[in-house]
C-alpha positions as CSV (number, residue, x, y, z in Angstrom):
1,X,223.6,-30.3,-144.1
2,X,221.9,-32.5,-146.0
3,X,221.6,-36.0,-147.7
4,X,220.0,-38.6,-149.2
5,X,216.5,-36.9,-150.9
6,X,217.4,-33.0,-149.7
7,X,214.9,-30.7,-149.5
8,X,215.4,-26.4,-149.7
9,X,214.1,-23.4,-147.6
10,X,214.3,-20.2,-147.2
11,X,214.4,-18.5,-144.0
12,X,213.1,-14.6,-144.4
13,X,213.5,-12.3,-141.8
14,X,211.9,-9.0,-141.4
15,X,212.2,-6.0,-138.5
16,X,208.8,-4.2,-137.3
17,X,208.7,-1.9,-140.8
18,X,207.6,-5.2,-142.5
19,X,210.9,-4.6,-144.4
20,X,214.1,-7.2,-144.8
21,X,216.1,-6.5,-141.6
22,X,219.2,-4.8,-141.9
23,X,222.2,-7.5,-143.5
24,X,224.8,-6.3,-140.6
25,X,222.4,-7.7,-138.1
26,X,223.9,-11.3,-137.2
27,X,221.2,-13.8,-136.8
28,X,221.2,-17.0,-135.1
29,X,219.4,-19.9,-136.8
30,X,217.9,-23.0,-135.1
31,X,216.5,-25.3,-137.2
32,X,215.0,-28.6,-135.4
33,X,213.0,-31.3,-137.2
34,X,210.1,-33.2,-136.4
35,X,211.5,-36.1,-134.2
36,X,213.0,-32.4,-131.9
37,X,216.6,-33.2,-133.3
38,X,218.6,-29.7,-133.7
39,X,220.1,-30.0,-137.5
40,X,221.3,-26.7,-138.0
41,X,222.3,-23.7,-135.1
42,X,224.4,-20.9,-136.2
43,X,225.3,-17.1,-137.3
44,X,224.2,-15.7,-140.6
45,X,223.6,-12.4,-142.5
46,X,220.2,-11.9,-143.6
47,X,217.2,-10.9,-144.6
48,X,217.3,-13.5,-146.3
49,X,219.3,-17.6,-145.9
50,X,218.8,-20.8,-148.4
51,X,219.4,-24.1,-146.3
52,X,219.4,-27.9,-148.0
53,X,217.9,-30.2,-145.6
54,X,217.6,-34.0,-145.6
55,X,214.3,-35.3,-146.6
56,X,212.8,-38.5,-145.5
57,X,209.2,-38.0,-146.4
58,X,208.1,-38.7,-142.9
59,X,207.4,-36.7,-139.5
60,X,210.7,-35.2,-139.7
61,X,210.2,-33.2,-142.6
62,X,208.3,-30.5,-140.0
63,X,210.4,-28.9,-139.1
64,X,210.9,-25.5,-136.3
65,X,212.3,-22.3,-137.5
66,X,213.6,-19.8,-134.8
67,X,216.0,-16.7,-135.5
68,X,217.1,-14.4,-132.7
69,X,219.7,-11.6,-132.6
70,X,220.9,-9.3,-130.1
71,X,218.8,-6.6,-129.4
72,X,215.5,-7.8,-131.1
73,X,213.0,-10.2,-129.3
74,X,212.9,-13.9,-130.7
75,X,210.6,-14.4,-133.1
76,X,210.1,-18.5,-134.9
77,X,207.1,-20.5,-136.6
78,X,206.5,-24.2,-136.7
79,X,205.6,-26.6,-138.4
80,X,207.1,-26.2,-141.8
81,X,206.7,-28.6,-144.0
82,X,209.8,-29.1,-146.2
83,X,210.1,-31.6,-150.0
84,X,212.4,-32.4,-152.2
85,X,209.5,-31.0,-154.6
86,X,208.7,-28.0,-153.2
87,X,210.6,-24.6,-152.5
88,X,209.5,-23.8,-149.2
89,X,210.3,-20.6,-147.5
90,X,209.3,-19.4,-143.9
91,X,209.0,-15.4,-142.9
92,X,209.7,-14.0,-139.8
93,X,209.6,-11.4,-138.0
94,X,211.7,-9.8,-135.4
95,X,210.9,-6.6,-133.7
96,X,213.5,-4.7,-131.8
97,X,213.5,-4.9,-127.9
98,X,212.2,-1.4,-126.5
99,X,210.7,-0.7,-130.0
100,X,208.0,1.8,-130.1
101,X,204.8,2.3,-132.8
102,X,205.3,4.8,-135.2
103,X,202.3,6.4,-136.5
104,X,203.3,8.6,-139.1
105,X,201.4,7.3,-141.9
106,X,198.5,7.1,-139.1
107,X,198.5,10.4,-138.3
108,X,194.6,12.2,-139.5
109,X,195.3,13.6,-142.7
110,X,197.4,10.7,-144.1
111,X,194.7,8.8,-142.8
112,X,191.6,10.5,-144.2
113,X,193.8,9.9,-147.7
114,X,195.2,6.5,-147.8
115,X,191.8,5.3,-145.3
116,X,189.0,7.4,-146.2
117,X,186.5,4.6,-145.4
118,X,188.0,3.9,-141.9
119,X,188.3,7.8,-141.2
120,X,184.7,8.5,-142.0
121,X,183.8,6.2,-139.5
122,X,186.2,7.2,-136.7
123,X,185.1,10.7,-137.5
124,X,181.3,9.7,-137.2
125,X,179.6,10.5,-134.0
126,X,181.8,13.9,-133.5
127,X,180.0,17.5,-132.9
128,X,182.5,18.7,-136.4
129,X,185.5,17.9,-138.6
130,X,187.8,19.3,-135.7
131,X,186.6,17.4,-132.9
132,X,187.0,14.6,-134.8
133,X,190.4,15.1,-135.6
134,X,191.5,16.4,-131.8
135,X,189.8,13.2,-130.9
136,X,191.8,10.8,-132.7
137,X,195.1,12.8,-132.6
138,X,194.0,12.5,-128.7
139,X,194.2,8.5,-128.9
140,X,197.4,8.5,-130.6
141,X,199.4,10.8,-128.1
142,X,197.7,9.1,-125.1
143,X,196.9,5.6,-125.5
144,X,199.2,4.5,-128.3
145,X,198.6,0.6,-127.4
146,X,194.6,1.0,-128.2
147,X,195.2,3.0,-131.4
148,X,198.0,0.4,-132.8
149,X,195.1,-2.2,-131.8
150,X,192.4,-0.3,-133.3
151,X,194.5,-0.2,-136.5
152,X,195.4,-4.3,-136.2
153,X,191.5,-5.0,-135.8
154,X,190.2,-2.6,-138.4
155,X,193.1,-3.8,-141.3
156,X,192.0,-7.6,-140.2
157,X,188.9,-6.7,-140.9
158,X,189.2,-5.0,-144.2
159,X,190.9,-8.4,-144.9
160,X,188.3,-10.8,-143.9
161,X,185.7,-11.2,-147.1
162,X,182.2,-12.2,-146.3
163,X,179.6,-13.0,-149.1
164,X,178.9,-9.3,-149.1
165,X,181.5,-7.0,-147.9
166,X,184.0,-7.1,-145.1
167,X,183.1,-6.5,-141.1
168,X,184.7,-3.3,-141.7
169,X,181.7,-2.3,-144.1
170,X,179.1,-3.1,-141.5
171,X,180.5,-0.8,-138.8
172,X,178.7,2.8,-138.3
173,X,180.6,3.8,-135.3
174,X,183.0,3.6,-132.8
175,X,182.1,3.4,-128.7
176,X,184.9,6.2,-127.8
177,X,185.2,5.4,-124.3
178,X,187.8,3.8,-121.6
179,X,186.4,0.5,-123.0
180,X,189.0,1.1,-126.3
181,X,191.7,-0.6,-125.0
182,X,194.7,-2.4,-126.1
183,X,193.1,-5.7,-126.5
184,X,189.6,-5.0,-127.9
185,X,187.1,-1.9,-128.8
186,X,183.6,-1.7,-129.0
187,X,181.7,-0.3,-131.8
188,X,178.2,-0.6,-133.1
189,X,177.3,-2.3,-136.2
190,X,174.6,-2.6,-138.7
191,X,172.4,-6.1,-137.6
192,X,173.1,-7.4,-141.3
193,X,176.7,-8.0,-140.2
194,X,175.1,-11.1,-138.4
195,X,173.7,-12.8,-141.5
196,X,177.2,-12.1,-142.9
197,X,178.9,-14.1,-140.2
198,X,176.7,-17.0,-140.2
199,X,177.2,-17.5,-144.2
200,X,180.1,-17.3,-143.5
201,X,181.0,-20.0,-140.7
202,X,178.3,-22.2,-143.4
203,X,181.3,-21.5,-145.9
204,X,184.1,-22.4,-143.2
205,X,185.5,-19.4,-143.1
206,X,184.8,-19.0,-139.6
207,X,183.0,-20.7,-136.6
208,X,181.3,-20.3,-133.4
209,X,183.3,-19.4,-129.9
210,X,182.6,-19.6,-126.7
211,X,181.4,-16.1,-125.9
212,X,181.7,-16.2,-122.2
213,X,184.4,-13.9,-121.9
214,X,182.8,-11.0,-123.0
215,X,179.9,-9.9,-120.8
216,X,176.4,-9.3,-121.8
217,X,177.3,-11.0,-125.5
218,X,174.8,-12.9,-126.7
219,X,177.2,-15.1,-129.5
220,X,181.0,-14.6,-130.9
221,X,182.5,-16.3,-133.8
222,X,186.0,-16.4,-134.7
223,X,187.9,-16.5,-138.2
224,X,189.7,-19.6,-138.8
225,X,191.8,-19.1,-141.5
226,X,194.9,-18.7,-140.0
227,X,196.7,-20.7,-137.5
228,X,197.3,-17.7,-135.2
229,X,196.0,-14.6,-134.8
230,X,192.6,-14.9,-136.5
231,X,189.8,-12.1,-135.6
232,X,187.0,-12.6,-133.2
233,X,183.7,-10.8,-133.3
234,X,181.7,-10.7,-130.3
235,X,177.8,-9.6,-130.6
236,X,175.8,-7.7,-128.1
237,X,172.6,-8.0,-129.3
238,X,170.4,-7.3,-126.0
239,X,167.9,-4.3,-126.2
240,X,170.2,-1.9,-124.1
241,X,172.9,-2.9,-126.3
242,X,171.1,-1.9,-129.9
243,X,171.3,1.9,-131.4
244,X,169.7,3.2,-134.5
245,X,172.6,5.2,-136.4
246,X,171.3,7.3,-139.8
247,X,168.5,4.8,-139.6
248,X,170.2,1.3,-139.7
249,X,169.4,-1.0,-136.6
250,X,172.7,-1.6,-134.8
251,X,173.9,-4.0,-132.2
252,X,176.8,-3.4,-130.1
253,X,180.2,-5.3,-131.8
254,X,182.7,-6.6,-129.6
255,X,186.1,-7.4,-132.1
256,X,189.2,-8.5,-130.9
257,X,192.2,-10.7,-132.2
258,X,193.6,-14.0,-129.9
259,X,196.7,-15.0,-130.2
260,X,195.6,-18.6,-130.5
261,X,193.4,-20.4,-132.9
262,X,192.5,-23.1,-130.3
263,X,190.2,-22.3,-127.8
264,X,191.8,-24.4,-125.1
265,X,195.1,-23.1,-125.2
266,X,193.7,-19.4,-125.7
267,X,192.3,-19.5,-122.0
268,X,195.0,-21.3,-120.5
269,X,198.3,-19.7,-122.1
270,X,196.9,-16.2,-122.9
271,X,193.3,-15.6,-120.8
272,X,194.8,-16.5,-117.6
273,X,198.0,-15.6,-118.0
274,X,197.5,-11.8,-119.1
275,X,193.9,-11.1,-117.1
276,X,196.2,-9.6,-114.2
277,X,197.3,-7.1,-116.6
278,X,193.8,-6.0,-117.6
279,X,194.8,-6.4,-121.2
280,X,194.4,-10.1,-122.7
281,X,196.6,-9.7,-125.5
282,X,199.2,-7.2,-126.4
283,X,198.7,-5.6,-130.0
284,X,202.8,-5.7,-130.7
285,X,202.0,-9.2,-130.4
286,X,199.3,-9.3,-132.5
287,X,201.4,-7.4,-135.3
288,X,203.6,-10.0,-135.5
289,X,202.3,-12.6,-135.2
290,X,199.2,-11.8,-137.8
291,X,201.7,-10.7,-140.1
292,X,203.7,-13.8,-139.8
293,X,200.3,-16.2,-140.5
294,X,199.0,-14.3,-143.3
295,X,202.7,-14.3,-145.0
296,X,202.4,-18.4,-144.1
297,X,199.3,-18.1,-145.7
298,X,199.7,-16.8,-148.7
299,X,197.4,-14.4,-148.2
300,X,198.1,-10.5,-148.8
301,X,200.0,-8.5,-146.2
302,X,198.8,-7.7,-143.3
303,X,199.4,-3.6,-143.4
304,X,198.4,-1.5,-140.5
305,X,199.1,2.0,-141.0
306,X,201.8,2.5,-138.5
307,X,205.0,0.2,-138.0
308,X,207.3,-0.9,-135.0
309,X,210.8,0.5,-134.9
C-alpha cells in the first residue's frame, strides 16, 4: 500500500467492555486520505492491524479511519495525522447493535468500595443508609439510560482538574427528581465551584457557552480539551435556585456532555435533531465517543463503572 516516504498506523479496535474485540470478529477497514481518495477497504482480524501508508507531507497525510462489522454499529475517527516519523495509532470503538449497559460493578456496594466519594454524595439527602441504597438500586432497574449518564458525567468530572479539585469535589448533592435524565442531571454545588471554572477558562482549559439552552441558567462553560465529547457545566445561580447544604452556599449545577465541541454544529446536528426525542444526546453515544477522544488524547481512560455488552 504504500510508497515513496511511507508512513505506519495502527488501527485498535475495542467492543463496549473497553477491551480488544474478539479476533474471530471480521472487520472491515476504510481508510481514505485527505484529498477523500479511498487507499485501503478490506477484511481483517483484529483488535489490533499495522498498515504502511504513503506519505507526502501534505493534506493527504489526514487521513479517515472507519471499521465496521456485522453485528456492531460503525464506529471511525478523523483526522489522523500520519509521518514517516511518527508511529501513529488510532482506537476505536465498536459497540454491539442491541447491546445493553451492564451495571455490575455499579451496583451499591461495589460502588460504595471502588466510589466512596461519588456514593457519599448520591447517598446524601436520604432519610438513612437504606433509602439511599433502594433509591439508587431504584435508578438502575428503572431508568438505566439516566444512571449510565449519571456515571459518564460524574467519571468526566473526576477527570476534569481545576486549580483546586475536580467539579466532582464541589458537588453536595444530587436533585433526585424526573429532571435526571439521560442527557443531563441537576445537582447543587458549592458557589466556589464558580471561581474554579473561571481560572480555569483563564488557563484554557475551558470556555464560555452559550447558556440559552438551559432555562433559568445564569452562565455555562464547556471543557475544551477534547475534540468530542467535552463536559458542559451550566449554573443556576438565581435566588430560587441557591440552597444551603451542611452550611456551604450552593447554587443549582446543570452538567451535561455534547457530542460536539463546536457550538454551531452542536445545535444544528444534535439540538435539533434529538429535541423531539426529549433527550439531546444519548449516553451510549457519549460512552463512546468520550472514550474514543480521551484515548486520541492521550489522556487516562475514560472508566465509568458499568460497560456496554
Amino acid at each position: 500500500m504504500g510508497n515513496g516516504n511511507a508512513a505506519q498506523l495502527m488501527v485498535n479496535v475495542f467492543d463496549g467492555t473497553r477491551r480488544g474485540i474478539p479476533p474471530d470478529v471480521k472487520l472491515l477497514v476504510t481508510l481514505t486520505n485527505g484529498f477523500q481518495d479511498q487507499v485501503h477497504r478490506d477484511y481483517h482480524n483484529g483488535p489490533s492491524m499495522l498498515f504502511t501508508l504513503p506519505s507526502n507531507d501534505d493534506i493527504g497525510d489526514r487521513y479517515s479511519v472507519v471499521v465496521w462489522a456485522d453485528g456492531y454499529e460503525q464506529a471511525g475517527f478523523a483526522p489522523v495525522k500520519i509521518s514517516p516519523k511518527v508511529f501513529q495509532h488510532v482506537d476505536l470503538m465498536l459497540l454491539p447493535k442491541n447491546a445493553d449497559f451492564n451495571f455490575h460493578d455499579a451496583r451499591w456496594a461495589n460502588l460504595r468500595k471502588s466510589h466512596p466519594d461519588l456514593a457519599a454524595i448520591l447517598a446524601h439527602g436520604a432519610g438513612s443508609a437504606t433509602e439511599a441504597r433502594d433509591r439508587y438500586t431504584g435508578l438502575m432497574e428503572d431508568r438505566a439510560p439516566a444512571l449510565a449518564c449519571l456515571l459518564n458525567i460524574t467519571t468526566a468530572m473526576s477527570q476534569l482538574y481545576l486549580p483546586s479539585g475536580t467539579p466532582l469535589t464541589y458537588i453536595k448533592e444530587f436533585v433526585w427528581d424526573e429532571s435526571m435524565g439521560s442527557d443531563r442531571f441537576f445537582c447543587y454545588a458549592d458557589n466556589a465551584l464558580a471561581d474554579q471554572i473561571l481560572r480555569a477558562v483563564e488557563r484554557g482549559v475551558m470556555a464560555p457557552a452559550p447558556a440559552g439552552l438551559h432555562p433559568g441558567a445564569t452562565r455555562s462553560f464547556k471543557q475544551v480539551e477534547f475534540g468530542e465529547a467535552n463536559l458542559q457545566l451550566t449554573l443556576h445561580e438565581n435566588a430560587e435556585d441557591t440552597r444551603i447544604i451542611d452550611g456551604v452556599q450552593c447554587c443549582k449545577l446543570e452538567p451535561d456532555i455534547d457530542y460536539y465541541r463546536d457550538a454551531g454544529a452542536h445545535l444544528l446536528l444534535e439540538v435539533l435533531v434529538n429535541k423531539a426525542k426529549g433527550s439531546l444526546s444519548d449516553p451510549r453515544i457519549v460512552y463512546v465517543l468520550r472514550w474514543t477522544a480521551g484515548r486520541a488524547a492521550g489522556r487516562p481512560e475514560f472508566n465509568p463503572p458499568y460497560v456496554i455488552a
